[in-house]
N, C-alpha and C positions, 0 to 999 in steps of 0.2 A: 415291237418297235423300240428300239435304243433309243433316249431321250440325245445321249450323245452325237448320233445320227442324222438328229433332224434338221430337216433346210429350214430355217429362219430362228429366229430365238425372242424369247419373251422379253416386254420392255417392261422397264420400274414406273414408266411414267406415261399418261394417254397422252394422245395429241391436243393442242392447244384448242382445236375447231369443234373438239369431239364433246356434244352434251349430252348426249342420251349414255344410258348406265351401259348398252350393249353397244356402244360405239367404242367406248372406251375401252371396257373388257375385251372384245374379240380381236383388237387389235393389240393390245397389250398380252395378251396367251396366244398371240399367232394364229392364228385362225382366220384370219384379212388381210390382205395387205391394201391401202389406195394406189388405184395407177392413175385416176383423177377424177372431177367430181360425180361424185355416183356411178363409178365405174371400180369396181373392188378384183382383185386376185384371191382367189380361197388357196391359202396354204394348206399343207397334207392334212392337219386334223381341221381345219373347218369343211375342205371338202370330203372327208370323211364324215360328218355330218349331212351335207347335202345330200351323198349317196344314202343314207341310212333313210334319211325324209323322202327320197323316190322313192324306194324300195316299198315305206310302207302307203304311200300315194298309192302307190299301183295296185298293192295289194288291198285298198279300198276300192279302188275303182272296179280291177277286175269281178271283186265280191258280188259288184249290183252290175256285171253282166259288159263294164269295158273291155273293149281292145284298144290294145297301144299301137302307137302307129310313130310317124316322124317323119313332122311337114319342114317342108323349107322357111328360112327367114328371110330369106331375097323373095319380096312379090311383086309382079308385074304392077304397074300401075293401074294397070285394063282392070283387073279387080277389082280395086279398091274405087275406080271413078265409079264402075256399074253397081255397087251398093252406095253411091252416094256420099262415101268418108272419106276421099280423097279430099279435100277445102275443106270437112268440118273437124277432123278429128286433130286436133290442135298439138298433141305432142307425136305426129306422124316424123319419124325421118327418112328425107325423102334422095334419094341420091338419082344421077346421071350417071350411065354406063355408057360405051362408045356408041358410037352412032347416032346421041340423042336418047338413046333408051333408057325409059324412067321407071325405076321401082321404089318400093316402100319398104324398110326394113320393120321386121314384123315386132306391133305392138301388140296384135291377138291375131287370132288364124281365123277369123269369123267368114272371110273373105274366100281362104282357103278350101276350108269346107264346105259352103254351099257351091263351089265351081267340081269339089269330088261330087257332092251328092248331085248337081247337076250332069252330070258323066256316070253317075254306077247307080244311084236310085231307079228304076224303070217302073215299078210297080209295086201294089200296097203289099207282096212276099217280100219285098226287102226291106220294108220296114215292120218297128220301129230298129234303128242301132245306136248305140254310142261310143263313140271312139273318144281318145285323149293321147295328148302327147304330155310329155316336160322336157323343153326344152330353153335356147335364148330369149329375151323379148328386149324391144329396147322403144324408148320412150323419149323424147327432145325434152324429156323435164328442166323446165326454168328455172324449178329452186329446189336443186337434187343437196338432201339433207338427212339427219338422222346416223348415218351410217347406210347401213343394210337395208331403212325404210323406207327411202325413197331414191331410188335410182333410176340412173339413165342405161343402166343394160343390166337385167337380173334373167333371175331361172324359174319358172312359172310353170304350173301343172294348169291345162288349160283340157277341159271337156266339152263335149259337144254330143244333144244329142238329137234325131232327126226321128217324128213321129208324123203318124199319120193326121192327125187332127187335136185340136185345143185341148180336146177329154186326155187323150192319151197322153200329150204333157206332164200335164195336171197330175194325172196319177201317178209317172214316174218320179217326180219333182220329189217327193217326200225321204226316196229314197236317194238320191243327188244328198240332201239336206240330212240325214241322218249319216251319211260317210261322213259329211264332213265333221259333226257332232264326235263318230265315232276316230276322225285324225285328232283334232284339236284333244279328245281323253288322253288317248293313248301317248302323244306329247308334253301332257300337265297343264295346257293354257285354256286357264278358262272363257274361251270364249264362247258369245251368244248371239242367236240371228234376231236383227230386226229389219224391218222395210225397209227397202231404200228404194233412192230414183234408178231411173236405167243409166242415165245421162249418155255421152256418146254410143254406146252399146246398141239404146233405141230398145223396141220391145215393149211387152205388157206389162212385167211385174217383177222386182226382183228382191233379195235380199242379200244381206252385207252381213257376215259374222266382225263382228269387234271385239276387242279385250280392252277394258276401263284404262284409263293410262291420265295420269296427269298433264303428263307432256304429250299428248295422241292429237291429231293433227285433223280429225276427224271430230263430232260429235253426236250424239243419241239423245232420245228423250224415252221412258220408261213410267212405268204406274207401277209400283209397289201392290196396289189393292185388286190390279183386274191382269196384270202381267203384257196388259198392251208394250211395246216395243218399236220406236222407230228413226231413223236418222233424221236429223233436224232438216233434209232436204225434201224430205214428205211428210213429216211428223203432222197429224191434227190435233187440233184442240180447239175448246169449244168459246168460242168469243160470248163474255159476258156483257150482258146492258137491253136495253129494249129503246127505239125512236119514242120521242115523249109523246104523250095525246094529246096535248096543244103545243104544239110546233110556237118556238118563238120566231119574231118577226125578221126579216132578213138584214143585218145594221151594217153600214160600214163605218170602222171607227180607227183612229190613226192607232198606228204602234209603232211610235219613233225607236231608231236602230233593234227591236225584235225582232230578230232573222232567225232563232230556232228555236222548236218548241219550247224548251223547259223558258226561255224568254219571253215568249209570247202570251202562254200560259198563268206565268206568274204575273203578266201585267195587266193583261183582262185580268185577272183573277178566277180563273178556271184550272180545273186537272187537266193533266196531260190528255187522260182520255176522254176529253171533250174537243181534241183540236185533229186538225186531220195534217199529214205531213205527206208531201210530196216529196219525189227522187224520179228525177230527170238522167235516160238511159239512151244512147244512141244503141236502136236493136237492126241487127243487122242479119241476113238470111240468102246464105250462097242461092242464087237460082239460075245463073249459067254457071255450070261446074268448065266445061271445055275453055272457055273464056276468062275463067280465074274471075270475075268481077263480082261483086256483093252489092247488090241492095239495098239501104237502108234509111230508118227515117227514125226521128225523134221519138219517145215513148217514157209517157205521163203515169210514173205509178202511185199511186198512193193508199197511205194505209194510217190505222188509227195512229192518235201521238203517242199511243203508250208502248208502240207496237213498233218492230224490224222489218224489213222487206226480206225476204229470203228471194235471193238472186235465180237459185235453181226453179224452186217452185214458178216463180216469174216465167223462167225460159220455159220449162212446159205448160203454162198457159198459153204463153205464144205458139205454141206447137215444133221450138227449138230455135235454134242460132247463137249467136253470143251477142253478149252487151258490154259497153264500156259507159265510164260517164261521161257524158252532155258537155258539152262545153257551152260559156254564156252566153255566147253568139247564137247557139242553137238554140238555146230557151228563147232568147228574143226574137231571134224569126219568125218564131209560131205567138208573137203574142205576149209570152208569160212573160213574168218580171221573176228573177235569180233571187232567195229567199224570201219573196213574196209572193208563192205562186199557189195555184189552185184551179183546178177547172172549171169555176166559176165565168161564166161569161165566154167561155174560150168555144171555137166552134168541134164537137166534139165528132171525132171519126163514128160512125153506127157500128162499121165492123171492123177486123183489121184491116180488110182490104181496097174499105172505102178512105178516098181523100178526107184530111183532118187532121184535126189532133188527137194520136190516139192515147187512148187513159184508159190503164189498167186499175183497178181498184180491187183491194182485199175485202172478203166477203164481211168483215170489220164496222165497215162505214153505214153497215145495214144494223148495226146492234150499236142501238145510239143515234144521236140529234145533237141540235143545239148547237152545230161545231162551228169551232174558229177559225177560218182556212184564208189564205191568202186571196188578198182582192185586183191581183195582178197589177197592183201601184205601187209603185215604193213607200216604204211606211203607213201602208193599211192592210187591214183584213176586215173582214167581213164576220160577224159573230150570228146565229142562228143559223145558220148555215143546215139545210136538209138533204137529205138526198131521197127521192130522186125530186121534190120540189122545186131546188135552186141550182143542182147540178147535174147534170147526166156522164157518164162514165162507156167508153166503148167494149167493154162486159168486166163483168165481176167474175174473182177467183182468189181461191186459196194461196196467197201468197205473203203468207206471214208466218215469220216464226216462232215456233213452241219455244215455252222458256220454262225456268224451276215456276212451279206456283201454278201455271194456268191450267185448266180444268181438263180431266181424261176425255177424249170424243167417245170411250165404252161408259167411264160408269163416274165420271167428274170428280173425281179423288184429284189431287194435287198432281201433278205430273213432276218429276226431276230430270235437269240435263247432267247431263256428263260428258269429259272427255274420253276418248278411246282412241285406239288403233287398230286401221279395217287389217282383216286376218286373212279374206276370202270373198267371193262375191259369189252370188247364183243368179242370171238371167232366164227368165220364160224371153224366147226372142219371139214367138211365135213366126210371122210369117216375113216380116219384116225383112230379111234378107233373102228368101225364096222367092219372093214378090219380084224381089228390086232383079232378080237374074232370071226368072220364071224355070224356077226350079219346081219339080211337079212329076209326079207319080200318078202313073193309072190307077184309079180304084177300082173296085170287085164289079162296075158296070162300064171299066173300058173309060173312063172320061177321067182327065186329068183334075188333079186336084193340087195347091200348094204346099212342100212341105213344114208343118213345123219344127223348130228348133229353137235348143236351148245352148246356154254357154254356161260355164261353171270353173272360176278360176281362184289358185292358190300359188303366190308367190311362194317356193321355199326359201329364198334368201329371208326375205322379212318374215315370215315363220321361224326363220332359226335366230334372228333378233330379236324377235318378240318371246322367245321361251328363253334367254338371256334377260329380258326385261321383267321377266317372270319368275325365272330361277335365278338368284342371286344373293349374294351378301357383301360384307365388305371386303372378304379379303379374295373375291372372288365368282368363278359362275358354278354355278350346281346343277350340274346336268343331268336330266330326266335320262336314268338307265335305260330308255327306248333309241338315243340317239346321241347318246353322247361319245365322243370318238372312240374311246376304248371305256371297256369296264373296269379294268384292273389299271393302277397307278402303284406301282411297285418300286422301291426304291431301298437301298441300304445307307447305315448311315455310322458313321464309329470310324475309329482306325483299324489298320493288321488288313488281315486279309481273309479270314473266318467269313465275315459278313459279307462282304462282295461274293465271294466262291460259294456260300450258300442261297446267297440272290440269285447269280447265276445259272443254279442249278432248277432254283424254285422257277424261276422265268421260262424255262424248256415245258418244264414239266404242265403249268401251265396251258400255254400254249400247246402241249400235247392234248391237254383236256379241253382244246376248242375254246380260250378264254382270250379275249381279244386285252391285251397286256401291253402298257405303258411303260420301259422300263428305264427307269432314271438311273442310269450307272454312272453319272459324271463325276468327275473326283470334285466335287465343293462340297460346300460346309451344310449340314443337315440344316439350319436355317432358312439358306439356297432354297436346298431340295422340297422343304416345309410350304414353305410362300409361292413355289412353282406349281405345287401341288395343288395348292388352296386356287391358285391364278384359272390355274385350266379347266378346273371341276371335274376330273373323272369321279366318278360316283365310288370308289370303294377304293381307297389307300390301306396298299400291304407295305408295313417298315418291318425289316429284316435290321437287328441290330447285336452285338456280341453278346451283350445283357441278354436279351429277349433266348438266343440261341442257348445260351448254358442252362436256363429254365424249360428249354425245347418249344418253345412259345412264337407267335409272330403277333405280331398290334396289325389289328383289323381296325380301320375308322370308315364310317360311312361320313362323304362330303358332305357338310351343313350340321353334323350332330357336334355334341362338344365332349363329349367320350368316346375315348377308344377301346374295343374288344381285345382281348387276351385269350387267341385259337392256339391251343396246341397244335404243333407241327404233323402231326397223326390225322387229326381231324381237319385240317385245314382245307385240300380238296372236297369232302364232304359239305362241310359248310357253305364253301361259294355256289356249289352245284344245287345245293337248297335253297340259296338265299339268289344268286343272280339267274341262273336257267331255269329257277320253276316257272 
């Protein structure tokens, strides 16, 4: 490729919107262009990139036994209602076609698949399989950001695989999870799996590869000592404290304008985690899908003072839906009083389904006594406060979040969070969508059985920003030679016409020896040519110069080092065929 040639051209300066390092760079070295938010155009050398990232997708997948296939991204709605994600899956875009006709444009194929394997599964000879496509996906993303990292229409390696029972999963699962160990190498990103929830997906268990990022929009928690692993949306950790063995007595005591912990705390004069903190949630839970109508009713959480609610953890105790916050009116309908609240005295629902006020509590309020919790008056609380003595709770659960300091749930070593940015996801879906269609294979006695499946997805757009995020410096991006647009970055520089005619000549030859060759023949100033060089990252810069040629010589620089080689012109072919094809 002639640099002279190419459609678009590299800019001096990023965009004013642009904060992440691979925002800035891919559109400054051409390689993106925006056509609006979180909707990108890949110029010739970033989707030269893209292609190189399927290429070697496939050839993982294929490895552990995929076929590639290529589903449509116009889906019937009928799908998506009979697994139940039409109303819940919140970034769905949903379009009207004539006549009324309503589909979803594809955010995952989970839909797709179990209506094939409803149709081609018949019996336990045709399992297990796994198929996988890459292709569109698109998403009604609300705060499409990042660049490449969070979008409203990208390119997604998305797998799928359908087994006969939970065993069979299980055992394929490791090798799903080692592909992706063995893409993320082979690209230079170090990324690692830990826990995560399913969240929309639904399912038994999954995991999320992340890469540590400062600015990563995601977060993890980790043990140094025991290698535990998990996203702060299921991370555990072990609540410190024990209820006292003489319970004090139950007081109510004013606490003029103390409306939040660390106020109320300092004015009894108790720790934080002596006091218990409520978060008032309208939870809401589609149960006519055909009708569009939700459900919902007020929802009491609470957790120690010292301690975060985690929102997700919440929604699957509830066993799913979404939550917003409460409004005061709502608190006060049921009773409570708006920063003086507590379940103390309130009538508490027994389960979710019975009338009441329902109050979720972190399993927190059980490691500890004593507390300070609001006495549904204005300017009081109640100090001695026990549970389950003085309050009862409509069940207890995990829903607090891990933070740096609190104890491993393996072996109580310190835990750390971190930021990161997810790479990848892997679902055990188990039955969860063969259920919801009655998808179902005869077994070896004739009698249907559900199938299971699993989901396994990898953006490549944010894969190829995230190894920009990864590879980089300042004067530029340094592309891992597995994927970056070309190998060779060939350019002359000088006047006369010696060096051009000898570039020229080396550029054929090249490319006769199968080397994928960048070649900057533009008449500007080797400065130019330097800084463009540095901008784009090809991994190996050849300068052809008049100097260099009377010595029979060409300057070799590998991207990111700060010295350049001196290949005689004899050996020069040898050398690359050593250094870039072994």
């Amino acid at each position: 490729m002639r640099l002279s040639q190419a459609f678009g051209k590299t800019l001096r300066d990023a965009p004013a919107d642009a904060e992440m390092i691979s925002h800035q760079l891919l559109i400054r070295a051409n390689f993106v262009r925006p056509l609006g938010a979180g909707i990108y155009t890949f110029m010739p050398f970033g989707y030269r990139v893209i292609r190189k990232l399927w290429r070697m997708l496939a050839e993982e997948m294929d490895a552990i036994g995929g076929q590639e296939l290529w589903m449509p991204n116009l889906h019937p709605a009928a799908l998506w209602q009979a697994t139940g994600r039409w109303h819940t899956v919140d970034v769905l875009i949903k379009v009207v076609a004539g006549g009324g006709r309503e589909y979803a444009l594809s955010a995952t194929h989970e839909e797709v698949v179990v209506d094939l394997a409803l149709r081609e599964v018949e019996s336990y000879r045709d399992l297990p399989r796994m198929v996988y496509h890459i292709s569109k996906k698109f998403r009604d993303e609300p705060r499409a950001r990042g660049g490449l990292l969070r979008l409203r229409e990208f390119v997604m390696k998305d797998a799928y695989t359908l087994d006969r029972d939970e065993a069979a999963l299980d055992a394929y699962y490791p090798a799903m999870l080692q592909a992706y160990h063995n893409i993320f190498r082979r690209v230079g990103v170090p990324a690692q799996a830990v826990q995560a929830d399913v969240g929309a997906m639904g399912g038994k268990s999954s995991h999320e590869f992340v890469v540590p990022h400062p600015q990563g929009e995601d977060s993890f928690i980790s043990c140094a000592a025991c290698g535990y692993a998990a996203n702060v949306e299921v991370a555990e950790f072990v609540r410190q404290g024990a209820p006292p063995s003489c319970p004090a007595p139950l007081l109510k005591v004013a606490t003029p304008d103390c409306k939040t912990i660390a106020d109320v705390a300092a004015y009894v004069g108790v720790p934080t985690h002596q006091t218990l903190k409520a978060v008032f949630y309208w939870w809401a839970l589609w149960r006519e899908r055909e009708a569009e109508t939700a459900v919902g009713r007020l929802l009491f959480a609470v957790v120690r003072g010292d301690l975060e609610i985690n929102e997700a953890k919440l929604i699957h105790a509830l066993g799913g839906g979404t939550l917003r916050a409460a409004t005061d009116e709502e608190i006060t309908a049921v009773g409570a009083t708006p920063g003086y609240a507590s379940p103390a005295g309130l009538p508490v629902a027994p389960t979710l389904l019975q009338p009441g006020v329902l109050v979720v509590a972190d399993t927190s309020i059980t490691a500890g006594g004593d507390f300070v919790v609001g006495a549904n008056e204005e300017g009081y609380h109640y100090t001695g406060a026990n549970y389950p003595r003085d309050f009862t709770v409509t069940c207890l659960a995990d829903i607090a979040q891990a933070d740096n300091g609190h104890p491993c749930p393996r072996c109580h070593s310190p835990l750390a969070a971190q930021r990161a940015i997810e790479v990848g996801h892997c679902f055990k879906l188990g039955t969860r969508y063969s259920k919801a269609v009655n998808a179902t294979y005869l077994d070896e006695n004739g009698r249907p059985q559900h199938i299971f499946m699993g989901s396994y997805g990898i953006g490549l757009d944010r894969l190829m920003a995230i190894i920009v995020e990864t590879h980089h410096d300042a004067d530029g991006i340094i592309w891992p030679l597995s994927v970056a647009p070309y190998q060779i970055h060939l350019l002359h520089v000088g006047k006369g016409e010696r060096a051009p005619t000898a570039a020229n000549r080396l550029y054929h030859e090249l490319q006769q020896a199968d080397f994928e060759v960048l070649y900057d023949d533009r008449e500007v100033s080797a400065g130019v040519k330097f800084k463009d060089a540095d901008l784009i990252g090809i991994p190996w810069r050849l300068t052809v110069s008049e100097r260099n040629l009377e010595s029979g010589i060409i300057e070799v620089k590998q991207r990111g080092t700060a010295v350049a080689q001196r290949v005689p012109m004899s050996g020069l072919l040898p050398f690359l065929q050593q250094t870039l094809l072994a």
